[in-house]
C-alpha positions in Angstrom: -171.8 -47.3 21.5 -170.2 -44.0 21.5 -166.7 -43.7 20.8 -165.1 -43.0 24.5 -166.8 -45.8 25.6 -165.8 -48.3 23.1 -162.2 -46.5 23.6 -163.3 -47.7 27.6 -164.1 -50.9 26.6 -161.0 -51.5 24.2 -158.9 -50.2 27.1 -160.2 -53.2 29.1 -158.8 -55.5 26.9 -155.3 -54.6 25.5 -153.5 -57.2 27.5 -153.4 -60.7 25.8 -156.8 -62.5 26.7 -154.9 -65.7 26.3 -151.7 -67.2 27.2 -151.1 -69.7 24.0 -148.1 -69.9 22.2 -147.2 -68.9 18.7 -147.9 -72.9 17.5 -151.3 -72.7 19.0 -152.4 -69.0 18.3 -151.2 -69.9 14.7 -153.5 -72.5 14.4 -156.2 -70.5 15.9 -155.8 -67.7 13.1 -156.0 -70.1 10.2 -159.0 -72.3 12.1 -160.9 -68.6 12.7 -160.2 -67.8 8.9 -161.0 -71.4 7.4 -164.5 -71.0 9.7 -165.0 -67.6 7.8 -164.0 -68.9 4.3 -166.2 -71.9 4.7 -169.8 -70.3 6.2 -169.4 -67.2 3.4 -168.4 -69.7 0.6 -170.2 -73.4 1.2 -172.8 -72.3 3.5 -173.7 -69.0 1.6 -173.7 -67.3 5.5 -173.6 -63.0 5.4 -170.1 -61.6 5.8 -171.4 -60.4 9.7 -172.5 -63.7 10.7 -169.8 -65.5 9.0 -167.1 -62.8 10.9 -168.9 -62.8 14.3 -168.6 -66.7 14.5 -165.1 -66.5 13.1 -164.1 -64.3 15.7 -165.5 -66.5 18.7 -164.3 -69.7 16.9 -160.6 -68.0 16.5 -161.1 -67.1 20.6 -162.0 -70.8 21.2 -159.2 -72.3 19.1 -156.7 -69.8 21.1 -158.0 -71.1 24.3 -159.1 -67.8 25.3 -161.9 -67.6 28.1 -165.4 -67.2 25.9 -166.5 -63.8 27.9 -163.4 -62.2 27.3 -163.6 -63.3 23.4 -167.1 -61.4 23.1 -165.8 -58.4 25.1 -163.0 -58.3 22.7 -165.5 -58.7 19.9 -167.9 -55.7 21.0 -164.9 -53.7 21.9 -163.6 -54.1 17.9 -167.0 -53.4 16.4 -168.3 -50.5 18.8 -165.1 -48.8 17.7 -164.5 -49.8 14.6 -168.5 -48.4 13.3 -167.9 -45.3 15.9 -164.4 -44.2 13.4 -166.1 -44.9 10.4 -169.6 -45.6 10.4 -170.7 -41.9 9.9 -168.4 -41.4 7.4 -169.5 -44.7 5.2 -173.4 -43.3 5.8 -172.3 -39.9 4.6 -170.3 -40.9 1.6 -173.6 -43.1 1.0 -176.0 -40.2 1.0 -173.6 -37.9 -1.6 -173.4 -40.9 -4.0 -177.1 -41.0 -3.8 -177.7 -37.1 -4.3 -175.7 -37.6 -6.9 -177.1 -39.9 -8.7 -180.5 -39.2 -8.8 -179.8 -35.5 -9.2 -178.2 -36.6 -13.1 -175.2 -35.0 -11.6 -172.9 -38.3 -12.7 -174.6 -38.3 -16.1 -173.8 -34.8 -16.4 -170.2 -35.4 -15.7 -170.4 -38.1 -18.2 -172.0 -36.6 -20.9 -169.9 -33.7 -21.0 -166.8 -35.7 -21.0 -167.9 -38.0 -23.9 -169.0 -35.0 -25.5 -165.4 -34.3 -26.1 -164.0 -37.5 -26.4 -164.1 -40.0 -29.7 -162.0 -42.7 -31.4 -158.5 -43.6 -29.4 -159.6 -41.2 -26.7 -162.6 -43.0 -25.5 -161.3 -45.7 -23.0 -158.9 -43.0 -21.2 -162.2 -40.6 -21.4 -164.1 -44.0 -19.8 -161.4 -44.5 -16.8 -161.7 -40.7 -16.2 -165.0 -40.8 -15.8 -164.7 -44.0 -13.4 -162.0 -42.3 -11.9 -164.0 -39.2 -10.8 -166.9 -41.2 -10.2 -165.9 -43.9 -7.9 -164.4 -41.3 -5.6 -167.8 -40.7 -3.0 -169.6 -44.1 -5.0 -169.5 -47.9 -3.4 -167.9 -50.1 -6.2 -171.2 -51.9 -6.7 -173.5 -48.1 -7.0 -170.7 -47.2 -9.2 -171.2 -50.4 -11.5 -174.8 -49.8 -11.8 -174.6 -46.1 -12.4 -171.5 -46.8 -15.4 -172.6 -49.9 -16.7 -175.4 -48.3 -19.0 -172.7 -45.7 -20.2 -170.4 -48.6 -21.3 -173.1 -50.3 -23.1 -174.5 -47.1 -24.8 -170.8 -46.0 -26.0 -169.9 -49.6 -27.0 -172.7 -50.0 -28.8 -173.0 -46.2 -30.5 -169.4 -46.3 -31.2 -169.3 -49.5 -32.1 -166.3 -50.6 -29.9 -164.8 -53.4 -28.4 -167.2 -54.1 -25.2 -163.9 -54.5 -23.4 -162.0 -51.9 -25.2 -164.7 -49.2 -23.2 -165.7 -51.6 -20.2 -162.2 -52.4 -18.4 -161.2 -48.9 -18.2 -164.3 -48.1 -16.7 -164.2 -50.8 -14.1 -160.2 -50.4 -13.2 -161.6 -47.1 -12.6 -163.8 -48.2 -10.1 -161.7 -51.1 -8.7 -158.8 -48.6 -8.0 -160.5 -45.7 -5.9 -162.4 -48.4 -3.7 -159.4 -50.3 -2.8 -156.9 -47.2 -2.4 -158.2 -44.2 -2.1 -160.7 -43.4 1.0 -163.3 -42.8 1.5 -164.2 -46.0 0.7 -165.1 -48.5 3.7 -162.1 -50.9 3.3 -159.3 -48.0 3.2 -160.7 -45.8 6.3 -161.2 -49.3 8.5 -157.4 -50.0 7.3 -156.3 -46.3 8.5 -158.5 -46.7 11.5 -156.8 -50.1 12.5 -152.9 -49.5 11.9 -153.4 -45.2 12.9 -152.5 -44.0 9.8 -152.9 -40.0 8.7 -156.2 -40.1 6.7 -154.7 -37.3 4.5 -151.2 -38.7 3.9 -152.9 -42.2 3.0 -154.9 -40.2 0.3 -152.3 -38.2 -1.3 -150.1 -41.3 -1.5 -153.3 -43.5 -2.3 -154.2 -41.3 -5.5 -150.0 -41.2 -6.2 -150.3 -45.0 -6.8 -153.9 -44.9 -8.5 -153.2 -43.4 -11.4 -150.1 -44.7 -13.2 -151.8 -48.0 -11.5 -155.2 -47.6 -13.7 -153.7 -46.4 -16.5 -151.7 -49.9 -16.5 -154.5 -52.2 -15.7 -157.7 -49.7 -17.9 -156.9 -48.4 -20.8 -153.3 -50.6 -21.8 -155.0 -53.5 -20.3 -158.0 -53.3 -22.3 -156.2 -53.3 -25.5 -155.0 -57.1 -24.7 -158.5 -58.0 -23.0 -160.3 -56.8 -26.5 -157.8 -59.1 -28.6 -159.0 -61.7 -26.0 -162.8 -61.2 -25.9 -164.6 -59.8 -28.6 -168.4 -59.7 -27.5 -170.8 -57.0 -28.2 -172.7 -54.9 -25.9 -175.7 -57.2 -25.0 -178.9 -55.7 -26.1 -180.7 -57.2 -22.8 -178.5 -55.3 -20.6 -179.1 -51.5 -21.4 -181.1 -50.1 -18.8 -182.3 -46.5 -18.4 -180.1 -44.0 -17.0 -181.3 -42.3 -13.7 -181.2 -38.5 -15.4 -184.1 -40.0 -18.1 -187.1 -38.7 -16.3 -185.7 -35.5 -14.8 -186.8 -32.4 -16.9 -183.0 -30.5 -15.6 -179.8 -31.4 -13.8 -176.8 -29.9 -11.9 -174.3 -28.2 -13.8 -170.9 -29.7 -14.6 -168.9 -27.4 -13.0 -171.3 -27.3 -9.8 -171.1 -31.4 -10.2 -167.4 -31.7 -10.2 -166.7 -29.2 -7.6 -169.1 -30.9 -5.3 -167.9 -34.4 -5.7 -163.9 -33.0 -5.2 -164.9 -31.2 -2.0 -164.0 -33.4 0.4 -161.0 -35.0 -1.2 -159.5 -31.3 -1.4 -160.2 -30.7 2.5 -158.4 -33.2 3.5 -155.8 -32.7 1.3 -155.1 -29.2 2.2 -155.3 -30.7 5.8 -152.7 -33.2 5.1 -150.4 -30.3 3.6 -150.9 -27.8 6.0 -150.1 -30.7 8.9 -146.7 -30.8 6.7 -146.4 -26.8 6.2 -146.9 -25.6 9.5 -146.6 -28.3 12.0 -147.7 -26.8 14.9 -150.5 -28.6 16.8 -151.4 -24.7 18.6 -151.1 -22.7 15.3 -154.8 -21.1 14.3 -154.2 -22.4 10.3 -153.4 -26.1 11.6 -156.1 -26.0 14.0 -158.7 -24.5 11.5 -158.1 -27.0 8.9 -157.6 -30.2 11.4 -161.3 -29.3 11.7 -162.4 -28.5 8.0 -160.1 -31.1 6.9 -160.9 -33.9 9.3 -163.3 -36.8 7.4 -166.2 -36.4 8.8 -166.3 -32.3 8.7 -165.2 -33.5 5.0 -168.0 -35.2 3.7 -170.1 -33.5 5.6 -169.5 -29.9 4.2 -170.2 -32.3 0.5 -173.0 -33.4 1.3 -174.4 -30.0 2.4 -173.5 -28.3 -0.3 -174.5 -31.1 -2.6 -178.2 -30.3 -1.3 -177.8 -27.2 -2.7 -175.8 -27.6 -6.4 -176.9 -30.9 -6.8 -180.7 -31.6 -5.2 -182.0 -27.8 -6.2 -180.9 -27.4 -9.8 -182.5 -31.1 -10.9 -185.7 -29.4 -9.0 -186.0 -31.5 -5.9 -188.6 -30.1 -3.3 -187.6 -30.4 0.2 -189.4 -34.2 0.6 -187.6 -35.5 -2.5 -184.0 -34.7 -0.8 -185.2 -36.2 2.4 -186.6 -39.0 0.3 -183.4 -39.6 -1.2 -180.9 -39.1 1.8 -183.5 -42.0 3.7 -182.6 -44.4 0.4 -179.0 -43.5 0.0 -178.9 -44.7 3.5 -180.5 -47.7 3.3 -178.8 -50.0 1.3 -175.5 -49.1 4.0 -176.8 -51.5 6.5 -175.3 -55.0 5.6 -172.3 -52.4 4.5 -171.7 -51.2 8.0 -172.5 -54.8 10.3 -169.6 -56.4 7.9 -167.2 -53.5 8.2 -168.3 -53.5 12.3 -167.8 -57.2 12.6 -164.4 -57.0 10.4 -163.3 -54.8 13.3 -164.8 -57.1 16.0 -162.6 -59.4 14.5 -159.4 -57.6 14.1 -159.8 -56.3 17.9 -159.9 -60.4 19.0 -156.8 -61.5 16.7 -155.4 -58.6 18.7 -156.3 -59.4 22.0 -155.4 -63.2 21.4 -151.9 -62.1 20.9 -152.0 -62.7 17.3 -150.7 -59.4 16.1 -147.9 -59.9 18.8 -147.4 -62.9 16.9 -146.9 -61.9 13.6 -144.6 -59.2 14.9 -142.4 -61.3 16.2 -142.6 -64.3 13.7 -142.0 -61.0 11.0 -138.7 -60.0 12.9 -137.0 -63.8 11.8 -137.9 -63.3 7.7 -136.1 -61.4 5.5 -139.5 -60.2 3.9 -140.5 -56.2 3.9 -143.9 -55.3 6.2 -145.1 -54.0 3.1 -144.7 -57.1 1.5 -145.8 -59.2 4.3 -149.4 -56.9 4.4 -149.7 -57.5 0.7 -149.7 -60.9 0.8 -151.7 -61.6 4.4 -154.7 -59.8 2.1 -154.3 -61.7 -1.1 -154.7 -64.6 1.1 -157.8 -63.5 2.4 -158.8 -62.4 -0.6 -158.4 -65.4 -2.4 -160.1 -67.1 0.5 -163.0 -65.0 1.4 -163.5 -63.4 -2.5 -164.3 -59.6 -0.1 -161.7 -57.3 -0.4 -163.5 -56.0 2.4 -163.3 -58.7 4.5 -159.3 -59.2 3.2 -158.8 -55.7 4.6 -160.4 -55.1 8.1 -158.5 -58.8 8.7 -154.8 -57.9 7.1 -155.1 -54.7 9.4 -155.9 -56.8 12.3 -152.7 -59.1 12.1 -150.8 -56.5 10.8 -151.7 -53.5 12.7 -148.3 -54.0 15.4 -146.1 -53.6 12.5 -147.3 -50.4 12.3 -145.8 -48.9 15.9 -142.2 -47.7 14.8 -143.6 -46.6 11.3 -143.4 -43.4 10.0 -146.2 -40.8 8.9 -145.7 -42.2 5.1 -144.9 -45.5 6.3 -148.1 -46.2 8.0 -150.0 -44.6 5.0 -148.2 -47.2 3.1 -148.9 -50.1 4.9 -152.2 -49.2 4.3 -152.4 -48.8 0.7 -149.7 -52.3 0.4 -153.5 -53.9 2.3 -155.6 -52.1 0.1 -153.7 -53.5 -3.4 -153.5 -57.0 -1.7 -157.4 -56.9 -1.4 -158.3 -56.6 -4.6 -156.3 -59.9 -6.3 -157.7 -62.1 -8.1 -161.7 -61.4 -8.0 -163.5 -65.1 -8.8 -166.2 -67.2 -8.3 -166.6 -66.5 -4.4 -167.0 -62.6 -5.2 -169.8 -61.2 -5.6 -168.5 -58.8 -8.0 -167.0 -61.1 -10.1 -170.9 -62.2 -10.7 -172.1 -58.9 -11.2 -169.7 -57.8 -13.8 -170.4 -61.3 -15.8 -173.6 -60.8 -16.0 -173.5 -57.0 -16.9 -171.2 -57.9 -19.8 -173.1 -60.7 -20.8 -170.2 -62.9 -20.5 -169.0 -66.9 -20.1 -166.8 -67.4 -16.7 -164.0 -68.5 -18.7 -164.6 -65.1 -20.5 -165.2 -63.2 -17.5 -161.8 -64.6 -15.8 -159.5 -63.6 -18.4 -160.7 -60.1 -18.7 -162.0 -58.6 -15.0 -160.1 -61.2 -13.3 -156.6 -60.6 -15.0 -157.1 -56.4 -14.3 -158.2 -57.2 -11.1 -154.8 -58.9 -10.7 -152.5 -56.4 -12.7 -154.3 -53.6 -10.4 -152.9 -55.5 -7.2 -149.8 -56.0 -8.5 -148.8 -52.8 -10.0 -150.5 -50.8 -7.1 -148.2 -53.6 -4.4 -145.2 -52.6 -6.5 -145.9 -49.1 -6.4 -145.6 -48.8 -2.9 -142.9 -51.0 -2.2 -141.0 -48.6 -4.7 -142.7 -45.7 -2.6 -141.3 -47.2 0.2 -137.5 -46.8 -1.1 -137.6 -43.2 -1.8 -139.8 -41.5 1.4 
């Protein structure tokens, strides 16, 4: 579906698809959500499935007409995979170049090259940091994990002292900074400036993972003392590559997109004139898509051609970059699907109005709609395509920074409190080599600290812009 026509299509449906009052439509939210939360965590149903029959069970519940629900539903998805499906599959393919190219094991070499002793967790959340910017959380666990090992184990330090830094690294670019899925489908949803949102998303990121990486790890050390298991320490990508990229040509590449739409964002602020030839130059160059694609261009050429690919390896690799984007882009498409029918339902109206009797901040309010979710759903995926839904009216009499802010106040809320119903929280535990109990007071407290420190920082952002 092309993106007028799912425009068309949304257009069809903006008027309430049911008449139900606030009693019944609230019921109908938590019934949709407790159908979601049940089929992902009893039944072990995929995030799509579970979101497409949350969405026609929240329709139902609402009393709205069944054909109306699906229309809604289709609407959501077709636009929500239309504003941010390319850019997901594009952000896939340069993580991909750049891992098999040894361009992140370049960038990580070189740093630890330089760093040692009390340097070496705030050289490992740098690392993460720069890293996780074009990386899915998971490809940026895979691709780190056997650098923490190999340090902690070289070094001889605290598997925690090196590993939460590395993984608040992570953690914080996927749930603030686009462009990662669950930030771009919360900018899509509540029409946020893609540029502000990043400017003010990498604002709270760093004070944020310096609190919850390096000072964090200090405690979580004290509180689990493990070694780097032996089992664990696979071989790095760059291992059977006779040359790689450049440093320089690595870092450069990988910062590409993030500074055109940056100097987008500032020249928006500079000039502000829609008609002026610098605005309209760099509301091209700067836009997302232009973005990443530009990286991923030019990452053929200083990433693909100095680690010696031929012309069927880069196509070989842009196919499997692609590939594992699939279940990625149906949950994100569905999240949306679902967000357009709590919409349509009138649920959005709702909240707007039930918001405009408490004394609580929008910011606030967004924060904690997603820890809910979160702590229901264990996808801070899933926590923010559904926040931005129900939220998304609060949005209308925002300002610029506002709306950026609303979005990053989702993005912090989403990442509380990772446990047994997350995947990651499984992924990281076994890594580690870790017990649950172990697992929980280390990745689960940062997790935590990350969403409240990051919800804090914009509620103070909020006071001053």
């Amino acid at each position: 579906m092309t993106r007028l026509s799912a425009e068309m299509l949304a257009a069809d449906t903006v008027q309430p698809i049911t008449s139900a009052g606030h009693a019944q439509l609230g019921i109908a939210v938590l019934a949709g959500i407790a159908v979601i939360v049940l089929l992902i965590t009893k039944f072990k149903l995929h995030a799509f499935l579970a979101l497409t029959i949350g969405s026609l069970a929240l329709g139902a519940f609402a009393g709205a007409p069944l054909d109306k629900v699906i229309t809604s539903f289709t609407a959501g998805l077709g636009s929500t995979v239309a504003g941010v499906g390319v850019l997901i599959a594009l952000g896939a393919i340069l993580g991909k170049l750049l891992a098999d190219s040894g361009g992140a094991d370049q960038i990580v070499d070189t740093i630890l090259a330089k760093a040692g002793g009390r340097t070496m967790p705030w050289a490992m959340v740098l690392i993460a940091s720069v890293i996780g910017l074009p990386l899915f959380f998971e490809v940026g666990i895979v691709l780190l994990i056997p650098v923490v090992l190999m340090v902690a184990k070289r070094g001889n330090y605290s598997l925690m002292r090196i590993g939460i830094p590395a993984l608040a690294g992570l953690s914080v670019m996927h749930g603030l900074v686009p462009p990662h899925p669950g930030p771009l489908v919360a900018i899509d949803a509540v029409g946020a400036n893609l540029g502000v949102t990043l400017a003010l998303g990498v604002l709270v990121a760093v004070p944020t993972v310096v609190i919850a990486g390096p000072l964090f790890s200090k405690v979580a050390a004290r509180w689990v003392d493990v070694p780097a298991p032996e089992r664990m320490i696979p071989q790095r990508p760059s291992e059977e590559l006779e040359k790689r990229p450049g440093f320089g040509a690595t870092l450069a590449t990988i910062l590409l997109p993030v500074v055109l739409m940056l100097a987008k964002a500032l020249v928006d602020i500079v000039v502000d004139d829609p008609t002026h030839l610098v605005q309209r130059v760099f509301d091209v160059i700067g836009s997302p898509l232009i973005a990443l694609l530009a990286a991923v261009i030019v990452g053929i050429f200083t990433l693909g051609r100095p680690a010696g690919f031929s012309k069927d390896r880069l196509s070989q690799t842009v196919e499997k970059g692609l590939m594992p984007i699939a279940g990625i882009l149906l949950i994100v498409g569905a999240g949306g699907g679902f967000k357009q029918t709590l919409i349509d339902s009138g649920v959005g109206q709702m909240v707007l109005d039930i918001s405009k009797d408490w004394s609580i901040p929008a910011l606030l309010l967004a924060w904690l709609i997603a820890v809910a979710i979160r702590l229901a759903t264990g996808s801070a995926t899933v926590a923010t395509v559904s926040a931005a839904g129900l939220v998304a009216p609060l949005a209308a009499d925002m300002s610029t920074t506002h709306a950026a802010l609303l979005v990053l106040a989702i993005g912090a809320g989403s990442l509380f409190l990772s446990h047994v119903n997350d995947a990651g929280f499984w992924l990281v535990k076994e890594y580690f080599g870790l017990s649950v109990g172990q697992n929980l007071k280390t990745w689960s407290v940062m997790e935590c600290i990350i969403s409240v420190v990051a919800g804090a920082l914009v509620l103070l952002l909020s006071l001053v812009i």
